[in-house]
MARBA-3410 file (N, C-alpha, C, O; in Angstrom, 1 decimal):
138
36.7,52.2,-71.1,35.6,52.8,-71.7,34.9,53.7,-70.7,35.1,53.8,-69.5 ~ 33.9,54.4,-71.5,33.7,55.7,-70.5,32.0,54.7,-69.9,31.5,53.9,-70.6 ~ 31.7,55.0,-68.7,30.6,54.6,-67.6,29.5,54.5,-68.7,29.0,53.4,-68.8 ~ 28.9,55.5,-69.7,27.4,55.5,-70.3,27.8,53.9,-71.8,27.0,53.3,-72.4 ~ 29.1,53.9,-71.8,29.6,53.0,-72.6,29.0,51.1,-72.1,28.4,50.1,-72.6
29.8,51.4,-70.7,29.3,50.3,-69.5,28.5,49.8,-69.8,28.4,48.7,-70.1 ~ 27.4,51.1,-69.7,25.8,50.6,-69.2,25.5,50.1,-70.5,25.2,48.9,-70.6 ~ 25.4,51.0,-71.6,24.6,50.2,-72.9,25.0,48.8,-73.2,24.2,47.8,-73.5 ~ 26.0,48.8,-73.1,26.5,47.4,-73.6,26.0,46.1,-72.6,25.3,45.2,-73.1 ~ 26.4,46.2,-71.2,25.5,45.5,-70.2,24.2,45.1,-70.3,23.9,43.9,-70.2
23.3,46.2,-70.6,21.9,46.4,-70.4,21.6,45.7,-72.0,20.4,45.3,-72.1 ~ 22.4,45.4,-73.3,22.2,44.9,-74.6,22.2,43.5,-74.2,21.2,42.7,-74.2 ~ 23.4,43.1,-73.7,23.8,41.8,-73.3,22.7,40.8,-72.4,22.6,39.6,-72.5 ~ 21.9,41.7,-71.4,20.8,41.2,-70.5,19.4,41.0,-71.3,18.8,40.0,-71.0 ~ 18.9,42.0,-72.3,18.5,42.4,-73.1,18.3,41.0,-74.1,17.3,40.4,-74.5
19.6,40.8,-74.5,19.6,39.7,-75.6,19.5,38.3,-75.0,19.0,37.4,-75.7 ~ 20.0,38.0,-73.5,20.0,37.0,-72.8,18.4,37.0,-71.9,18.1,36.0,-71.2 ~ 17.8,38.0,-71.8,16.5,37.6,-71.7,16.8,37.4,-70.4,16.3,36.4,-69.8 ~ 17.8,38.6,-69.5,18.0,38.5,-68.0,17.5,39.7,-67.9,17.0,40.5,-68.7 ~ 17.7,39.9,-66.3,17.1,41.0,-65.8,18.2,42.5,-66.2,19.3,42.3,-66.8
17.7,43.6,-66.0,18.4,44.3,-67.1,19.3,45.3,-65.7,20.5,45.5,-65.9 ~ 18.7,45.7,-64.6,18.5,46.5,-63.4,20.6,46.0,-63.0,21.8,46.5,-63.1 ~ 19.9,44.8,-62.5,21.3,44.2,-62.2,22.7,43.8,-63.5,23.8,43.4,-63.3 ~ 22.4,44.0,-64.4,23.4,44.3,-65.5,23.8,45.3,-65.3,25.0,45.4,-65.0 ~ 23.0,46.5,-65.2,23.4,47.8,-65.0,24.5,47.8,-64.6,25.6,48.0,-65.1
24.2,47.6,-63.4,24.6,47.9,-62.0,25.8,47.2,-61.6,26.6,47.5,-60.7 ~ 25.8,46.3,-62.3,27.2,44.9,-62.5,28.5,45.3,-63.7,29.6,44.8,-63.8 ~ 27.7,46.5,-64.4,28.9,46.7,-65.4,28.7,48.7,-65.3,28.7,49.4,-66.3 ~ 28.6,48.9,-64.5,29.4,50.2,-64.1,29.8,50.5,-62.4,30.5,51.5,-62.0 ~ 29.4,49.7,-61.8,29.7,49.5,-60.0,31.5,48.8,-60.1,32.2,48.8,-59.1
31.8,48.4,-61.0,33.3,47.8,-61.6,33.5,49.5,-60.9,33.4,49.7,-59.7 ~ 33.8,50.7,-61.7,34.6,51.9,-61.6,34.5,52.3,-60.3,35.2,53.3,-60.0 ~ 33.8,51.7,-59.2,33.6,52.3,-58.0,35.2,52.6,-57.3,35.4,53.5,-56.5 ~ 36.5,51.6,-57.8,37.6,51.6,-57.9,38.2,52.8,-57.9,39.3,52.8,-57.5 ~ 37.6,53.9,-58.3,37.9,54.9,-58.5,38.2,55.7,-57.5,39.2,56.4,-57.2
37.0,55.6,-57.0,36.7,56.2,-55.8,37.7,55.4,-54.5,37.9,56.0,-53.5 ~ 38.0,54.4,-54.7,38.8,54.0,-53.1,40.1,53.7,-53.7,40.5,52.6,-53.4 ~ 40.7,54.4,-54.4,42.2,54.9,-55.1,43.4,55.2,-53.7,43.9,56.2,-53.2 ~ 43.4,53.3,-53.3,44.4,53.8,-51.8,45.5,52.9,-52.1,46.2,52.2,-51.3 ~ 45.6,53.1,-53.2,47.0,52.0,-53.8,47.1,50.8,-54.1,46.0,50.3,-53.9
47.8,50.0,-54.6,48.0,48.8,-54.7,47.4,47.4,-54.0,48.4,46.9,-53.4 ~ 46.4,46.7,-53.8,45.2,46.4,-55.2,44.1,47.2,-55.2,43.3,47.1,-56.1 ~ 44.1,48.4,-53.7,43.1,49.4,-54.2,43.5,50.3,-55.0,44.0,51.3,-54.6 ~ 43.3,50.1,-56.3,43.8,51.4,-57.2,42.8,51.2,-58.3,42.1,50.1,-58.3 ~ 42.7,52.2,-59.4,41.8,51.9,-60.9,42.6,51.0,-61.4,43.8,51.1,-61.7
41.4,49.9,-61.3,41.6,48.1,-62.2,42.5,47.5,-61.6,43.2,46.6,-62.0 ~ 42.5,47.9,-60.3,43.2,46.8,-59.4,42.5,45.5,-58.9,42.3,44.4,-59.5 ~ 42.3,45.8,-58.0,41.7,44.2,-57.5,40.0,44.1,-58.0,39.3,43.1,-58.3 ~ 39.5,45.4,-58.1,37.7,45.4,-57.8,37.7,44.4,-59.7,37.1,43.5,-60.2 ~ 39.1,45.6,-60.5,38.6,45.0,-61.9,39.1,43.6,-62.5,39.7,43.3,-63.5
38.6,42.6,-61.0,39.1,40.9,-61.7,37.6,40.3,-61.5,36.6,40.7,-61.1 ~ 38.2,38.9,-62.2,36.6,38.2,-62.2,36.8,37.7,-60.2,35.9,37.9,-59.3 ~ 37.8,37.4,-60.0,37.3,36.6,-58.4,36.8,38.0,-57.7,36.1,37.7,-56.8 ~ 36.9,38.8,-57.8,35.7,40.1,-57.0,34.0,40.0,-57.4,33.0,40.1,-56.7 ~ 34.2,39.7,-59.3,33.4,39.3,-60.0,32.4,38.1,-59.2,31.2,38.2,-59.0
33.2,37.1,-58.8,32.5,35.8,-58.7,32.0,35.9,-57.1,30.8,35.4,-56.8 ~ 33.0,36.6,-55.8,32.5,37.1,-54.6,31.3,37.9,-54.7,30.6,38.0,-53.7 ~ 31.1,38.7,-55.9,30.0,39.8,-55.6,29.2,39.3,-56.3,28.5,40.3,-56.4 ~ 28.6,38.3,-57.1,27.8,37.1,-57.6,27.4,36.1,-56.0,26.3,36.0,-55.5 ~ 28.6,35.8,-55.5,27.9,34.6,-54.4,26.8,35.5,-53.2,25.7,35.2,-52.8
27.7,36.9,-53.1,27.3,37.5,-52.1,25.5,38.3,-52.3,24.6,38.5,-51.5 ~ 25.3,38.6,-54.0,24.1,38.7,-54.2,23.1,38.0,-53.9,22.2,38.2,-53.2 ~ 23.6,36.6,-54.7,22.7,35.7,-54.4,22.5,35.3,-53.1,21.3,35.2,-52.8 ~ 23.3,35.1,-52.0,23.1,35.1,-50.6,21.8,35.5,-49.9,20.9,35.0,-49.1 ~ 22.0,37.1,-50.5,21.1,38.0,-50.0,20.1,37.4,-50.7,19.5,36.5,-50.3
19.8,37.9,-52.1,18.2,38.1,-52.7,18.3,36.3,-53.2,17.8,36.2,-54.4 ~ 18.7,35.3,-52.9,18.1,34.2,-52.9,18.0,34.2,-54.5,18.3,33.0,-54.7 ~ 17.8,34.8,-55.9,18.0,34.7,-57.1,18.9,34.4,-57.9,19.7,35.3,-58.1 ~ 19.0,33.5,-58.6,20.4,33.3,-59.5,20.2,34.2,-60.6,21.2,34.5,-61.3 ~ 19.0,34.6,-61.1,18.7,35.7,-62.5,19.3,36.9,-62.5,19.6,37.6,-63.4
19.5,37.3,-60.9,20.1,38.8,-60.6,21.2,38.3,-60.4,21.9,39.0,-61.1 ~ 21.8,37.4,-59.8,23.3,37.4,-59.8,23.9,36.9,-61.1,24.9,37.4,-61.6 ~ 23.4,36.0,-61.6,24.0,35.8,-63.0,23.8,37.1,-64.3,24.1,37.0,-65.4 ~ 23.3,38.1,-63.8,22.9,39.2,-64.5,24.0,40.2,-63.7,24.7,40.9,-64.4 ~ 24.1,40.2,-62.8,25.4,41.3,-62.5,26.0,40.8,-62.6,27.0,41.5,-62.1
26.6,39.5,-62.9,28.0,38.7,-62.9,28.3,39.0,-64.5,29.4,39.3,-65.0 ~ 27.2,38.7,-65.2,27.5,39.3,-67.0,27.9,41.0,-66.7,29.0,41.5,-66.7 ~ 26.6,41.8,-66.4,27.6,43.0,-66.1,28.6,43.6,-65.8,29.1,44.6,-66.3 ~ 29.1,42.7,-64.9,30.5,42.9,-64.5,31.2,42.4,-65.4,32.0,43.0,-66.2 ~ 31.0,41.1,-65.5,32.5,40.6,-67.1,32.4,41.7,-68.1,33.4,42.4,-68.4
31.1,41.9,-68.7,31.0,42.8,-69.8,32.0,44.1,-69.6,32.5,44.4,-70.7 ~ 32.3,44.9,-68.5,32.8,45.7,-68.0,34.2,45.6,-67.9,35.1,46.5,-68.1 ~ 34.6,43.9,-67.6,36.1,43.4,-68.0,36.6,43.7,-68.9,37.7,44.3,-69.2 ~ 35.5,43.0,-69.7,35.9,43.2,-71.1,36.6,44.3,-71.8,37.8,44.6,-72.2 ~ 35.7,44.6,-71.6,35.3,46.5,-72.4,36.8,47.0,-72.3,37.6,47.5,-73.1
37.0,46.8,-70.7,38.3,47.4,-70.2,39.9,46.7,-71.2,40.8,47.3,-71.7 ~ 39.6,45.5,-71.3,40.8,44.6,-71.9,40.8,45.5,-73.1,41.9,45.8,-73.6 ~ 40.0,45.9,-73.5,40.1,46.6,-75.5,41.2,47.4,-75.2,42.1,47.3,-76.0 ~ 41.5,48.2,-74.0,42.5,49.8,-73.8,43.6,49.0,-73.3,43.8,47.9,-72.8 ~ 44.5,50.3,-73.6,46.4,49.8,-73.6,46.5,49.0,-72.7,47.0,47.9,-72.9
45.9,49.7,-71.3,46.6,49.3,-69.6,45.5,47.9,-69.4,45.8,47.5,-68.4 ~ 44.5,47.3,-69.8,43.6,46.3,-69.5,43.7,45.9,-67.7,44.2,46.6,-66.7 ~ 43.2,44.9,-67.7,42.7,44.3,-66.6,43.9,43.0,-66.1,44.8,42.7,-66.9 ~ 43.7,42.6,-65.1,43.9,41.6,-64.0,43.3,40.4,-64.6,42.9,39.6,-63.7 ~ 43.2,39.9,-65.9,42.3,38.5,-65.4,43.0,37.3,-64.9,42.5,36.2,-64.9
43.9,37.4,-64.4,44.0,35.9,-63.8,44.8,36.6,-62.0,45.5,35.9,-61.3 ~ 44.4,37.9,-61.7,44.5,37.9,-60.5,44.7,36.6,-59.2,44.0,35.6,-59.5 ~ 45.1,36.5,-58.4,46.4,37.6,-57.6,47.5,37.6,-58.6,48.5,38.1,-58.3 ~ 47.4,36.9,-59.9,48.7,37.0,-60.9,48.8,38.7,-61.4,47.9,39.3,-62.1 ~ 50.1,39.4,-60.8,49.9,40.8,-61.4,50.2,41.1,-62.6,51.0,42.0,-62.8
49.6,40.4,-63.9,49.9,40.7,-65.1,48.5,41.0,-66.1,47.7,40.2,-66.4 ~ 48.7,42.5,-66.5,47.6,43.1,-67.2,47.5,42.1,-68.8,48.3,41.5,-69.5 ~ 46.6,42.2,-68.7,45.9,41.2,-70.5,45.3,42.8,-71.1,44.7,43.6,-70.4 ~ 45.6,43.0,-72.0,45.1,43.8,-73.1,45.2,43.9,-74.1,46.4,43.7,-74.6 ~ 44.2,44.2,-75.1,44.0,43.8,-76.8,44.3,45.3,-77.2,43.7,45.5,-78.2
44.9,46.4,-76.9,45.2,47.8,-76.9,44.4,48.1,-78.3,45.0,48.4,-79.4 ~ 43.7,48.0,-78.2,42.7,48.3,-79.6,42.1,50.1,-79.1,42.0,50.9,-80.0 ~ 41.9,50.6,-77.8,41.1,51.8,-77.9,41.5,52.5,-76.6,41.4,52.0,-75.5 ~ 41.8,53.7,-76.8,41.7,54.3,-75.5,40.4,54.4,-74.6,39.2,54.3,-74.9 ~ 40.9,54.5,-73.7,39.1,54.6,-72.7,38.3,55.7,-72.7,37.3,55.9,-72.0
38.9,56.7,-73.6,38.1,58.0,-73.3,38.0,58.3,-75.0,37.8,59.4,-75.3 ~ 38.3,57.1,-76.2,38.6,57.2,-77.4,36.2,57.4,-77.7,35.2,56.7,-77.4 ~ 36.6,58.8,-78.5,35.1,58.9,-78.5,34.5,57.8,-79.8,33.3,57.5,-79.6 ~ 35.0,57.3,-80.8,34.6,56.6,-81.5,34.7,55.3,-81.0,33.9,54.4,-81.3 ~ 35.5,55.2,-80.2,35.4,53.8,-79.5,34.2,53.3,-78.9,33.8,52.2,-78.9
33.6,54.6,-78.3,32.6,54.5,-77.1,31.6,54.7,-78.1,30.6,53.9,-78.0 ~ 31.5,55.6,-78.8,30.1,55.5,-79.7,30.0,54.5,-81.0,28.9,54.5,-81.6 ~ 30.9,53.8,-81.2,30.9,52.5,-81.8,29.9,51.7,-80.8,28.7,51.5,-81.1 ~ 30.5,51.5,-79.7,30.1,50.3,-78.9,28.8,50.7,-78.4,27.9,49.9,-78.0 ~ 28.7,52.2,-78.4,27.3,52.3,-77.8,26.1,52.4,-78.9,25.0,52.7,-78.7
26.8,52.1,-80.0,25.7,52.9,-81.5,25.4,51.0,-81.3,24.2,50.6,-81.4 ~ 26.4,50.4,-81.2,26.1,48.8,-81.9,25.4,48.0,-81.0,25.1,46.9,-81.5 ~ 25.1,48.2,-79.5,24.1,48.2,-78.3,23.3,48.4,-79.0,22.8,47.5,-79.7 ~ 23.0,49.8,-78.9,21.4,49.9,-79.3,20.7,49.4,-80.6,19.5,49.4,-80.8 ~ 21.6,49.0,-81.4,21.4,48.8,-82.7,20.7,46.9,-82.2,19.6,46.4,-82.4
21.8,46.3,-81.6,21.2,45.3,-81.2,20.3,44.9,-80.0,19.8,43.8,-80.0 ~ 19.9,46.1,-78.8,18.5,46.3,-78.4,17.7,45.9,-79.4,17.2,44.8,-79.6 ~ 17.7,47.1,-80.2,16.1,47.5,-81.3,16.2,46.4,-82.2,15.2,45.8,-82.4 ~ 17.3,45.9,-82.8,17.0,44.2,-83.7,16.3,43.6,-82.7,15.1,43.4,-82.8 ~ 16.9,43.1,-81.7,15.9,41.7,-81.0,14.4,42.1,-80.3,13.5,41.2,-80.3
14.2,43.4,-79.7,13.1,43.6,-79.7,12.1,43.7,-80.9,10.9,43.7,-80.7 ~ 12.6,43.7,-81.9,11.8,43.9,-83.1,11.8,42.2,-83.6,10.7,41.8,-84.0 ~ 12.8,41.4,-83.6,12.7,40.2,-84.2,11.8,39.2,-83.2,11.4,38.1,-83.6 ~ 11.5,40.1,-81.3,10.5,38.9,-80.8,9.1,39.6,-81.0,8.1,38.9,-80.9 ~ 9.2,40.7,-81.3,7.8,41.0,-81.9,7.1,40.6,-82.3,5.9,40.4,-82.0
8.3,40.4,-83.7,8.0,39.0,-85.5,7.3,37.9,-85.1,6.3,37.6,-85.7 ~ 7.8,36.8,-83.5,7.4,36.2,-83.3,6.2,36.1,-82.4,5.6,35.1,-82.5 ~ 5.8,37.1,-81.5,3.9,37.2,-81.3,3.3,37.2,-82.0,2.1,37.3,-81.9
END
């Protein structure tokens, strides 16, 4: 899925789990950084960066630093969310890394524009429900 795809969905999921939203962000589009260090085999797009054990190193290594489990368990959903997302398209993801076998539900290309504005229409759609339904309850 395309990066603005990423973020809404992350930032819904933090949003709905009543986590911090900053580090969702940041946890479900810092996945593509992959892109950029394209030096082959497990550095390549959705090689090694796009598994959960990078996932769960860059969770311990947060928390290390900033001492908070709300930011690391918030970029740790970011990032899965970002797994995810990726498993929908032909080529998917690594989940059971160092095992080199892609999992994919080939439901959408990554650059499929109804795909991405599905997922980003149905984000925001569930933003504005739950802020509206904790409203109901003040």
């Amino acid at each position: 899925m395309l990066a603005p795809t990423h973020l809404f969905f992350a930032y819904a999921l933090a949003e709905i789990l009543r986590l911090p939203r900053l580090p969702a962000i940041i946890g479900g589009v810092i996945v593509d950084m992959d892109m950029v260090l394209q030096y082959g085999f497990p550095f390549m797009h959705r090689g090694i960066v796009h598994t959960p054990l990078i996932m769960i190193v860059s969770m311990m290594v947060l928390y290390v630093f900033t001492k908070n489990q709300d930011q690391a368990f918030s970029f740790g959903l970011g990032f899965v969310s970002h797994l995810f997302l990726d498993t929908l398209n032909p080529t998917g993801i690594m989940w059971l890394y160092p095992y080199p076998m892609y999992f994919s539900l080939n439901l959408a290309q990554y650059n499929n524009l109804i795909a991405n504005a599905g997922i980003i229409f149905a984000s925001l759609l569930c933003i504005v429900f739950y802020r509206w339904k904790n409203e109901q309850r003040a």
